[in-house]
C-alpha positions as a LaTeX table, in Angstrom:
\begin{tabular}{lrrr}
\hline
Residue & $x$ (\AA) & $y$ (\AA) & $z$ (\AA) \\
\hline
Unk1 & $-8.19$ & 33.34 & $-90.61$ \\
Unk2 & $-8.21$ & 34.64 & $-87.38$ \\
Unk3 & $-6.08$ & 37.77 & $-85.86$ \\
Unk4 & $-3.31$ & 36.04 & $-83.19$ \\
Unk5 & $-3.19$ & 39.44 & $-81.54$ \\
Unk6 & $-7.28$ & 39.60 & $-80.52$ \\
Unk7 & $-7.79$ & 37.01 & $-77.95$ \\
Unk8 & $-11.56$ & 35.20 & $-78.07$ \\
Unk9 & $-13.75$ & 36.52 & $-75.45$ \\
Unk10 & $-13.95$ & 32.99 & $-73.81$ \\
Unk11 & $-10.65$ & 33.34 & $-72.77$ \\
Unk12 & $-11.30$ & 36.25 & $-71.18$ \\
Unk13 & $-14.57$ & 34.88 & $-69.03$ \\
Unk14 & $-12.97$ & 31.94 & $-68.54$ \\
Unk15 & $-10.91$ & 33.21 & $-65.39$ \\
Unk16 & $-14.18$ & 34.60 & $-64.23$ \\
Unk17 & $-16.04$ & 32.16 & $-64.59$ \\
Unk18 & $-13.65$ & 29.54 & $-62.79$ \\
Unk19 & $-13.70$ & 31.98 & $-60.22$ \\
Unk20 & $-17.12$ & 32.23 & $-59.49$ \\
Unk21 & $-17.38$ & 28.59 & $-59.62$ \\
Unk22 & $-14.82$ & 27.89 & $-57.18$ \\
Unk23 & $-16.53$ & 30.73 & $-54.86$ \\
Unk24 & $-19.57$ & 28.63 & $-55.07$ \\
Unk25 & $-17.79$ & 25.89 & $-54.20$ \\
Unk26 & $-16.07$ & 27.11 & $-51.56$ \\
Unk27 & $-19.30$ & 28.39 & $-49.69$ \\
Unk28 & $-21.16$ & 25.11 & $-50.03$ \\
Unk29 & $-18.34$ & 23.95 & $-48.14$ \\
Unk30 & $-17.98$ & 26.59 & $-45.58$ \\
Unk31 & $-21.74$ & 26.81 & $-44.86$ \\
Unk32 & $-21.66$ & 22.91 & $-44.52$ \\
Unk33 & $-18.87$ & 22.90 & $-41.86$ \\
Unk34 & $-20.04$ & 25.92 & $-40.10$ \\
Unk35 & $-23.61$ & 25.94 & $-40.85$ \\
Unk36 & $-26.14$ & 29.50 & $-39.42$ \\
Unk37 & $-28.29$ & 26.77 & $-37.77$ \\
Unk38 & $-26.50$ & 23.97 & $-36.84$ \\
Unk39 & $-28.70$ & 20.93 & $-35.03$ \\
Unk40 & $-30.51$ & 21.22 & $-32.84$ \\
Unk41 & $-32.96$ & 24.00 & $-33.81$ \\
Unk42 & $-36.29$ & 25.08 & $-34.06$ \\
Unk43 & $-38.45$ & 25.60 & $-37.52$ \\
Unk44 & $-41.09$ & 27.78 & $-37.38$ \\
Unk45 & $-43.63$ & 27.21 & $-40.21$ \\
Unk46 & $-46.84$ & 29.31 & $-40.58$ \\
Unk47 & $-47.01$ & 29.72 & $-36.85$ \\
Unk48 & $-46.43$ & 25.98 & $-36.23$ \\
Unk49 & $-43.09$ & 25.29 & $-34.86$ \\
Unk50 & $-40.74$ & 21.86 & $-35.23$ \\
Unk51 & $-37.41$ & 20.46 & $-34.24$ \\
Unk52 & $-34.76$ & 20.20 & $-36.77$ \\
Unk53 & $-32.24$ & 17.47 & $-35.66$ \\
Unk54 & $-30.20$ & 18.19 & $-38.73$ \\
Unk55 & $-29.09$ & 21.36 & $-40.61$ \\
Unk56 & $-32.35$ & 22.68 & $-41.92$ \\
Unk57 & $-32.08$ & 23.28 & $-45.55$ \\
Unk58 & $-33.87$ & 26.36 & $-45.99$ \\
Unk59 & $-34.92$ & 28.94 & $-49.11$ \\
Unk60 & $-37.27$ & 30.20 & $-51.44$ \\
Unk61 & $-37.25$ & 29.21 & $-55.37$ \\
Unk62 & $-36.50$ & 31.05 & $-58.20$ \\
Unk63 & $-39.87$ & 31.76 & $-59.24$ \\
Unk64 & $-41.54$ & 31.16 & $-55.93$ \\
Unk65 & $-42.79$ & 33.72 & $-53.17$ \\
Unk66 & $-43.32$ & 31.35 & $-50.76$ \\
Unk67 & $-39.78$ & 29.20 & $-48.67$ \\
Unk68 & $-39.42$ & 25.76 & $-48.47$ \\
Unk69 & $-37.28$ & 23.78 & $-45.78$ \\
Unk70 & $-36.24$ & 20.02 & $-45.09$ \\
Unk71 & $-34.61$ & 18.27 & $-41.91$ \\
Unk72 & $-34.54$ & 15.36 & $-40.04$ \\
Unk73 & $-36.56$ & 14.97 & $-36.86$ \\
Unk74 & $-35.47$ & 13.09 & $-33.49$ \\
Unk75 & $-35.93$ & 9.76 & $-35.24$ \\
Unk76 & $-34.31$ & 10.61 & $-38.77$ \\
Unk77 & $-37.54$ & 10.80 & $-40.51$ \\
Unk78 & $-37.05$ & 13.15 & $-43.33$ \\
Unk79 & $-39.16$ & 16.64 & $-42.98$ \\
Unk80 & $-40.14$ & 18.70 & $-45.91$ \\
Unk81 & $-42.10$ & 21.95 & $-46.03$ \\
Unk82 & $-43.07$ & 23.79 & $-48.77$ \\
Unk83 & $-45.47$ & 26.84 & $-49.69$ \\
Unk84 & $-44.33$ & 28.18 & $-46.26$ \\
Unk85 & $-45.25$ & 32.26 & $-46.20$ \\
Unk86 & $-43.66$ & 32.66 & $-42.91$ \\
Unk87 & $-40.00$ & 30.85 & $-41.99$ \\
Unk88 & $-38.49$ & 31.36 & $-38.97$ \\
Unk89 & $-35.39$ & 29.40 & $-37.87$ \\
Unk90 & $-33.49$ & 29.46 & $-34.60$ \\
Unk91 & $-31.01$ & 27.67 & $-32.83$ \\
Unk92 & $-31.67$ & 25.55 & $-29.79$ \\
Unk93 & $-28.64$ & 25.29 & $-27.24$ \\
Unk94 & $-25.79$ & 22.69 & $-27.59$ \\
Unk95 & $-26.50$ & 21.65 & $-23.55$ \\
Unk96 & $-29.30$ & 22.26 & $-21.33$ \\
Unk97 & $-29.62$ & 22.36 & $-16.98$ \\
Unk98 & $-30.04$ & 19.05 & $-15.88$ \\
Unk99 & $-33.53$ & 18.51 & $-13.80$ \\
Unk100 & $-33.03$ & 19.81 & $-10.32$ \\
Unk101 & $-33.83$ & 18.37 & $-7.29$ \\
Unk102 & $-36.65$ & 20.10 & $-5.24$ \\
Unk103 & $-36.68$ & 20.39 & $-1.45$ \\
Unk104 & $-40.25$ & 19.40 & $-1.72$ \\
Unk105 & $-39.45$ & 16.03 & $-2.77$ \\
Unk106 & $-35.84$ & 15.58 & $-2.15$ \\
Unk107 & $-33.44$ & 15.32 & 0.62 \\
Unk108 & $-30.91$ & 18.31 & $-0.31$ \\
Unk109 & $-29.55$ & 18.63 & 2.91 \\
Unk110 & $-25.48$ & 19.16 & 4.06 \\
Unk111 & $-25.00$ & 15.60 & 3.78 \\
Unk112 & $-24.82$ & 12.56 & 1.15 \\
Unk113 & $-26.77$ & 9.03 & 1.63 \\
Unk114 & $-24.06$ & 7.96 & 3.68 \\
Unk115 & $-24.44$ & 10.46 & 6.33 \\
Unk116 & $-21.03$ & 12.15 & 5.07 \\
Unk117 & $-20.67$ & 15.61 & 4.45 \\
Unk118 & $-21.01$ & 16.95 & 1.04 \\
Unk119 & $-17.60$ & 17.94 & $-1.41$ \\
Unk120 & $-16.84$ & 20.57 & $-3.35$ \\
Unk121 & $-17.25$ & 20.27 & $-6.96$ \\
Unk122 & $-18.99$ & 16.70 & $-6.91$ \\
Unk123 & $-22.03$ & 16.37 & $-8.56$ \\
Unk124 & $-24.97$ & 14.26 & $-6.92$ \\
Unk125 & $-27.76$ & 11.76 & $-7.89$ \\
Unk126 & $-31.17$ & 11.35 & $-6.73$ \\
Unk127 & $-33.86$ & 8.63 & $-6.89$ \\
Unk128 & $-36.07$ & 10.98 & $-8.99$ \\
Unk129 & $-33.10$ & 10.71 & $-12.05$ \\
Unk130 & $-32.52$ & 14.49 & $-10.56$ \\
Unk131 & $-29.47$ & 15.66 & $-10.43$ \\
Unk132 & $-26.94$ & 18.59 & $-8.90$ \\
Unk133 & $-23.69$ & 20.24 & $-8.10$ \\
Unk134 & $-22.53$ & 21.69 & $-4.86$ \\
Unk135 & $-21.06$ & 24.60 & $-5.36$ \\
Unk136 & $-20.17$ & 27.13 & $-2.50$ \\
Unk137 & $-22.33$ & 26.14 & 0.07 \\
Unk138 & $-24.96$ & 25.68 & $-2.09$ \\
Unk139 & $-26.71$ & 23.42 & $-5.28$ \\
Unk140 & $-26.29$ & 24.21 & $-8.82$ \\
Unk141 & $-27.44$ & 23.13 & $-12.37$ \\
Unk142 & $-25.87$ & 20.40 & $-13.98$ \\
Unk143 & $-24.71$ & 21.06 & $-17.59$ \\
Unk144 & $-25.85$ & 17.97 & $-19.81$ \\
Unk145 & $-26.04$ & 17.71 & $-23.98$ \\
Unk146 & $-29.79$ & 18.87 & $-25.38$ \\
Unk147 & $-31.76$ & 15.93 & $-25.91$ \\
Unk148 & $-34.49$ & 17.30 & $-27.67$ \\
Unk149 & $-33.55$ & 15.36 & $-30.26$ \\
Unk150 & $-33.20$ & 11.88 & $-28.63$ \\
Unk151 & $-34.84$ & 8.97 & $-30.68$ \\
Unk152 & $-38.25$ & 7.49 & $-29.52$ \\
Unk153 & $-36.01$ & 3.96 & $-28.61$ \\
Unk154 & $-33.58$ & 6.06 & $-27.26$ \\
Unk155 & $-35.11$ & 7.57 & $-24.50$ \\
Unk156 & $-37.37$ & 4.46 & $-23.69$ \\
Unk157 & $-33.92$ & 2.84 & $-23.75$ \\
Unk158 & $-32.37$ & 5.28 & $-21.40$ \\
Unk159 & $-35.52$ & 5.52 & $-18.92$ \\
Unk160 & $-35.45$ & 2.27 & $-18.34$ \\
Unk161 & $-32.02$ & 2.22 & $-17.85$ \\
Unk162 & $-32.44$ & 4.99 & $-15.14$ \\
Unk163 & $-35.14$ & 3.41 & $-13.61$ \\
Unk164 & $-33.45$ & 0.29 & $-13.48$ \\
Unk165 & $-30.47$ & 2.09 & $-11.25$ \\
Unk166 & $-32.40$ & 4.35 & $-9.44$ \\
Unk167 & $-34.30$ & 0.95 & $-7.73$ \\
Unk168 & $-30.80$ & $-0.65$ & $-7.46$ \\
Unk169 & $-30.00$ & 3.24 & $-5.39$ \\
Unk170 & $-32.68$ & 2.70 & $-3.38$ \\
Unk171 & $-32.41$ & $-0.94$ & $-2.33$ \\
Unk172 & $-28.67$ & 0.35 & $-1.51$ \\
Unk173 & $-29.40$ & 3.22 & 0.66 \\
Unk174 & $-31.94$ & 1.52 & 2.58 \\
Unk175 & $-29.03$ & $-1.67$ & 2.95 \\
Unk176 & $-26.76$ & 1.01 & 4.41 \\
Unk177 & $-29.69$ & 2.54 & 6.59 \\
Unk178 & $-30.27$ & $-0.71$ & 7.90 \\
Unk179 & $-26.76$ & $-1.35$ & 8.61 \\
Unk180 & $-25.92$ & 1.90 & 10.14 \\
Unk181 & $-28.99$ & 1.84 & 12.55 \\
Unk182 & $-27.87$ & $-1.75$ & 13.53 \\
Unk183 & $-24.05$ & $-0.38$ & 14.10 \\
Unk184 & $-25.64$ & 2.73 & 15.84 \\
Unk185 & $-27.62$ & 0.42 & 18.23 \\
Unk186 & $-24.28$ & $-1.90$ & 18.62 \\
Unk187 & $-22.64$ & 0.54 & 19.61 \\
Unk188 & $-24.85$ & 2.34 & 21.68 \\
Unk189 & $-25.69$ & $-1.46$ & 23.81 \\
Unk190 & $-21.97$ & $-1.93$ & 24.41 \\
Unk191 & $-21.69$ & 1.48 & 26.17 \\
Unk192 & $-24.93$ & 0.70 & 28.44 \\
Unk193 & $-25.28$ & $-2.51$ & 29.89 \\
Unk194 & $-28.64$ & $-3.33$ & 32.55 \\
Unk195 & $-28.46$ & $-0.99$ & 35.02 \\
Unk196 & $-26.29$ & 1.61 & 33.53 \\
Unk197 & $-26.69$ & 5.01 & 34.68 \\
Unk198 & $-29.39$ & 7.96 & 32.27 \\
Unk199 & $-27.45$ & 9.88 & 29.75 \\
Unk200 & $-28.03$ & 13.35 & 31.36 \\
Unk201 & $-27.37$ & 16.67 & 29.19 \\
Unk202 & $-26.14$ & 18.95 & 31.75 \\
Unk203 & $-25.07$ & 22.91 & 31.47 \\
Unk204 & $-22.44$ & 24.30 & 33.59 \\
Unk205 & $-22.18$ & 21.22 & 35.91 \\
Unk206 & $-25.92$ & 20.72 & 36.84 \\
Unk207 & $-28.50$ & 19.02 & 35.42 \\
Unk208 & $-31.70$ & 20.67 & 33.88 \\
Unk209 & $-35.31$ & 19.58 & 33.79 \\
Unk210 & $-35.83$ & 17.80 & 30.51 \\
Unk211 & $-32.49$ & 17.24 & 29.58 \\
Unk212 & $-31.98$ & 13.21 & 30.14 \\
Unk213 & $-31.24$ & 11.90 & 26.40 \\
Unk214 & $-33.31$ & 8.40 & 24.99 \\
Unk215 & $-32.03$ & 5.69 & 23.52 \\
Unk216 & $-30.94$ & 6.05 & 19.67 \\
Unk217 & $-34.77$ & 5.76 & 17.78 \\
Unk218 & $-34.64$ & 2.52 & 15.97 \\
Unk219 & $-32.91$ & 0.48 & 18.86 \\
Unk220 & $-35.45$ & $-1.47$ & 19.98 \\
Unk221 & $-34.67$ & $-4.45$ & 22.96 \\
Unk222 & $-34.43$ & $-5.34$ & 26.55 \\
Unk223 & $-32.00$ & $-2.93$ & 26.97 \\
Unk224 & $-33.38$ & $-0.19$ & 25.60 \\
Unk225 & $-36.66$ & $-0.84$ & 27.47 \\
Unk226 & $-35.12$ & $-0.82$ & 30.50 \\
Unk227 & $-33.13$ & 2.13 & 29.72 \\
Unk228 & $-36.21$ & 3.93 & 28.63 \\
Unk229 & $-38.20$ & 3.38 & 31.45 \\
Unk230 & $-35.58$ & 3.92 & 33.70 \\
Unk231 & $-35.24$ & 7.37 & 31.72 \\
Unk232 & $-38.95$ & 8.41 & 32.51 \\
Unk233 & $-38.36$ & 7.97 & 36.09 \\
Unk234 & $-35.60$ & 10.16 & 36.34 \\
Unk235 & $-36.55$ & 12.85 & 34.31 \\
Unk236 & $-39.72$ & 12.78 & 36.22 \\
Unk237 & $-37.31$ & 13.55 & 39.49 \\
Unk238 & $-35.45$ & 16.12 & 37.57 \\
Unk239 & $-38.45$ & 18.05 & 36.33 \\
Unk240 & $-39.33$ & 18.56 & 40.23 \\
Unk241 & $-35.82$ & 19.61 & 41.32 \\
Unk242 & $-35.79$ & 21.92 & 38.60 \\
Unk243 & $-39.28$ & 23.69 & 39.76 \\
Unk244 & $-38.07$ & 23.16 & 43.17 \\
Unk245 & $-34.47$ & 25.04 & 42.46 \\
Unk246 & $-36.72$ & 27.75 & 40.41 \\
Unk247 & $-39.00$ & 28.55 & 43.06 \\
Unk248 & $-36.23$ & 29.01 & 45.33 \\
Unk249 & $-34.41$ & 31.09 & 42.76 \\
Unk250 & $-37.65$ & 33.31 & 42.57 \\
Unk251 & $-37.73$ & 33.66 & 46.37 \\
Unk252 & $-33.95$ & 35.24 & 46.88 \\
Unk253 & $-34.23$ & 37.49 & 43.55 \\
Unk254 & $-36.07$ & 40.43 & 42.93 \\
Unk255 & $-39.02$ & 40.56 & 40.12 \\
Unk256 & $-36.92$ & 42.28 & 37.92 \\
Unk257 & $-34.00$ & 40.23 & 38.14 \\
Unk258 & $-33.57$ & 38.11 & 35.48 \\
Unk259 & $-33.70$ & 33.87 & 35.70 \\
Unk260 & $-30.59$ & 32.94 & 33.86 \\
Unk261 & $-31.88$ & 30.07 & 31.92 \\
Unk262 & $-30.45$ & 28.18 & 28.55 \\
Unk263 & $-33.44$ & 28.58 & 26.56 \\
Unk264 & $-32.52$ & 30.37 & 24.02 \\
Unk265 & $-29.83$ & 29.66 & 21.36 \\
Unk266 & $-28.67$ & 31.69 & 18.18 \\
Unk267 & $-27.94$ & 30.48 & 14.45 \\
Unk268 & $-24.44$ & 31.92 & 13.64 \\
Unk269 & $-23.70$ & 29.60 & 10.99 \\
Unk270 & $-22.22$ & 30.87 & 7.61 \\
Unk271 & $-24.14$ & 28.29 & 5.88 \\
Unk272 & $-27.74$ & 27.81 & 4.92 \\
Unk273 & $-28.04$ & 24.25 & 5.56 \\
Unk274 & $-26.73$ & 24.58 & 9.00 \\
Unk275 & $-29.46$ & 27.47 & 9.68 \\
Unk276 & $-32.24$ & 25.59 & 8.42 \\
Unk277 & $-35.00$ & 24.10 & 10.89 \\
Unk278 & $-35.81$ & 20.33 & 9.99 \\
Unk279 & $-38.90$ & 17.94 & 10.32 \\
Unk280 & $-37.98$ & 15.49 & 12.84 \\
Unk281 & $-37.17$ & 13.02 & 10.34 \\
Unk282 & $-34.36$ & 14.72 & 8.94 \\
Unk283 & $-32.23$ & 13.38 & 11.33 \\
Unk284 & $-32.83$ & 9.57 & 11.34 \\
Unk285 & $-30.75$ & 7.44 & 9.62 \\
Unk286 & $-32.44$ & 6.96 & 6.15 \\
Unk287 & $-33.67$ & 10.65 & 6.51 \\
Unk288 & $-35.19$ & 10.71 & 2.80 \\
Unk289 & $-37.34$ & 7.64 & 3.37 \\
Unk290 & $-37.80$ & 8.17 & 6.85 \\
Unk291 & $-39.69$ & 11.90 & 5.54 \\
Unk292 & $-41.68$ & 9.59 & 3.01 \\
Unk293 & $-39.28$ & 11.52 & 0.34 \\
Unk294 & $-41.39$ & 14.63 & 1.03 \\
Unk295 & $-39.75$ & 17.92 & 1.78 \\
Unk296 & $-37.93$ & 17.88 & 5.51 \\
Unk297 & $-37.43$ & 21.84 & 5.89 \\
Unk298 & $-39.15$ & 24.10 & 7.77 \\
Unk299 & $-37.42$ & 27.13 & 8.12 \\
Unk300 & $-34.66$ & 28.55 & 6.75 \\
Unk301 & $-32.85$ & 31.43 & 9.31 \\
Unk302 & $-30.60$ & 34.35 & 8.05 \\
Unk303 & $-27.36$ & 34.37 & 9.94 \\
Unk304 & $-27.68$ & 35.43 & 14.06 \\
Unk305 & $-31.46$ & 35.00 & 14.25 \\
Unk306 & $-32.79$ & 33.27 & 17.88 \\
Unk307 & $-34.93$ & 30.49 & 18.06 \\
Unk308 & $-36.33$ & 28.84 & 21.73 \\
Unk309 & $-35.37$ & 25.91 & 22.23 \\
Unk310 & $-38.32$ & 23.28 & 23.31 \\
Unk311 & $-36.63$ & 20.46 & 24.15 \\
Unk312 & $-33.42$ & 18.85 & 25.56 \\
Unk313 & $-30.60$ & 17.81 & 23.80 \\
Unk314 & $-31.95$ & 14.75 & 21.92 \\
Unk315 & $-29.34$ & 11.75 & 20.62 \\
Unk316 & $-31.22$ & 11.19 & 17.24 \\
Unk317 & $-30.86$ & 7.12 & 15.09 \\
Unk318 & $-28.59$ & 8.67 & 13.28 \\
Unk319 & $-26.22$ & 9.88 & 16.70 \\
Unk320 & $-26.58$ & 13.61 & 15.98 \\
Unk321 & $-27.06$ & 15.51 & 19.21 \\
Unk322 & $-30.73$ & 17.61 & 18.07 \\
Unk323 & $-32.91$ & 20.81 & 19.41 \\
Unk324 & $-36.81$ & 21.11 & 19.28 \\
Unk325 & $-36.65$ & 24.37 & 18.22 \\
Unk326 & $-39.55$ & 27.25 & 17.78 \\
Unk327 & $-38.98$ & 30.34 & 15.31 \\
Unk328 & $-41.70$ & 32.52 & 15.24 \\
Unk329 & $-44.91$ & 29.82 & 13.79 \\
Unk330 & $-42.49$ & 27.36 & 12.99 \\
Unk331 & $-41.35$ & 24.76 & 14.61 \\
Unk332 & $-38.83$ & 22.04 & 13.91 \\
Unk333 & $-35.59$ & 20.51 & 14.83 \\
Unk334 & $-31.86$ & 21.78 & 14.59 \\
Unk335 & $-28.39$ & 19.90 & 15.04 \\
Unk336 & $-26.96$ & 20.69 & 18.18 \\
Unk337 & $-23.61$ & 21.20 & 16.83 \\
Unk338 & $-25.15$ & 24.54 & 14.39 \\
Unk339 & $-26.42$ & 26.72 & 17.57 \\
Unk340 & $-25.04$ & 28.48 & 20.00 \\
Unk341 & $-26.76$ & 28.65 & 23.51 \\
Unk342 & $-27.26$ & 32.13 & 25.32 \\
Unk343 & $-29.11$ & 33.26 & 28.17 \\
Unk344 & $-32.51$ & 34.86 & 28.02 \\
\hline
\end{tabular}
């Protein structure tokens, strides 16, 4: 018969043992809802490397000096590794920068595809399935979930899909292009009827040599033939009042007396876009397509730089008032609006 005051040692591991048990138990669960490597991560196997798309179970056995791991890849095809001598497991962000567009390729100008000027905060779309924020005064990455692990079909799925609205983009844009230039040419018809006097860009009262302004580019019709032509003529007759006025000029002045001219103009703008010479294309209506979707920069200025202007003020498809403008080799055109004239 057993002593009632000696309690069996089972009853005193039992506590223990419940204990570690429930510890055991209570890690499982713990490492399950806040795993070390959570999806998406990378496995690193003997020097070859894969993408876990699930929690990577991960160790080495009992009696085993090599590890062993299994996951899921991007289509939920089970993984398993084993005599692995070297494991190495890391996690792969959460989100990732969306692509970016490149000036090379894509319009990133000031302004949206409806000729509009860009708002704070909004994030933009291009053909390319590119994508950007503007930010500042300037374009920033896009924040977007990893898709490393995307299914096969999913992606397909989601190409297509993008595809499928980028042409539906496109066939927009160039809908609005096409209705804008018509608008643009409306408008500009109504204002001058056969016969109307030249447009003339003129400084301080009197007109220079060079500066009559065409009709929009785009506009094409009787009127704007006659207009044109009409255009030459007197620009023709300007160009030799201008030499005439100069040579008198140069007659009453001394050598060293400066010719006040307006040939000159300075980029004072706080914001890159608005310093930034442009291909002549730039400023048509569908300026992306009109560039072939290549890049349209050619310079970009730092704040109070000159350029020389080479042209008259030009009336663009688009109605933006434009400079041929020359900065050191390059040479390109600028928005009116973005420079301010001076005198050599």
């Amino acid at each position: 018969m057993s002593d009632p005051t000696k309690t069996a040692w089972w009853r005193k591991v039992t506590p223990y043992f419940l204990g570690a048990c429930l510890w055991l138990v209570l890690s499982n669960l713990y490492n399950r809802a806040f795993p070390d490597h959570p999806a998406p991560a990378a496995v690193e196997a003997d020097g070859k490397t894969y993408v876990a798309c699930s929690t990577p179970d991960t160790g080495r056995g009992w009696f085993h000096s090599t590890y062993y791991a299994d996951f899921k890849d991007n289509n939920g095809q089970v993984v398993s590794l084993r005599g692995v001598e070297h494991l190495t497991v890391t996690n792969l962000p959460q989100e990732t920068d969306a692509p970016m567009p490149t000036p090379g390729t894509d319009d990133m100008s000031y302004r949206d595809s409806d000729g509009k000027p860009l708002v704070e905060g909004r994030i933009y779309n291009w053909d390319d399935g590119t994508e950007a924020r503007w930010k500042e005064g300037k374009w920033v990455p896009v924040k977007i979930e990893n898709r490393v692990c995307e299914s096969d079909d999913a992606r397909e799925k989601r190409q297509a899909q993008e595809e499928e609205t980028r042409r539906a983009q496109r066939k927009e844009k160039e809908a609005k292009a096409t209705a804008r230039l018509l608008q643009t040419c409306k408008e500009w018809e109504g204002k001058h009827p056969l016969g109307s006097p030249v447009d003339v860009w003129a400084q301080d009262g009197s007109a220079l040599a060079g500066s009559t302004i065409s009709s929009p580019a785009g506009c094409e019709g009787p009127l704007e033939t006659a207009y044109d032509e009409k255009m030459k003529r007197e620009q023709a007759s300007l160009a030799k009042e201008y030499a005439a006025q100069e040579a008198a000029k140069q007659k009453t002045k001394s050598r060293t007396t400066s010719v006040s001219t307006h040939h000159w103009a300075t980029a004072n703008s706080q914001y890159a876009f608005a310093r930034t010479i442009y291909k002549r294309c730039h400023f048509n209506v569908d300026s992306s397509a009109s560039c072939g979707y290549a890049n349209e920069e050619e310079a970009e200025l730092q704040q109070g730089d000159r350029v020389e202007i080479l042209s008259s003020k030009t009336r663009s498809a688009s109605g933006t008032e434009i400079y041929e403008v020359r900065f050191h080799s390059w040479t390109g055109w600028m928005d009116a609006a973005d420079l301010t004239l001076d005198t050599e």
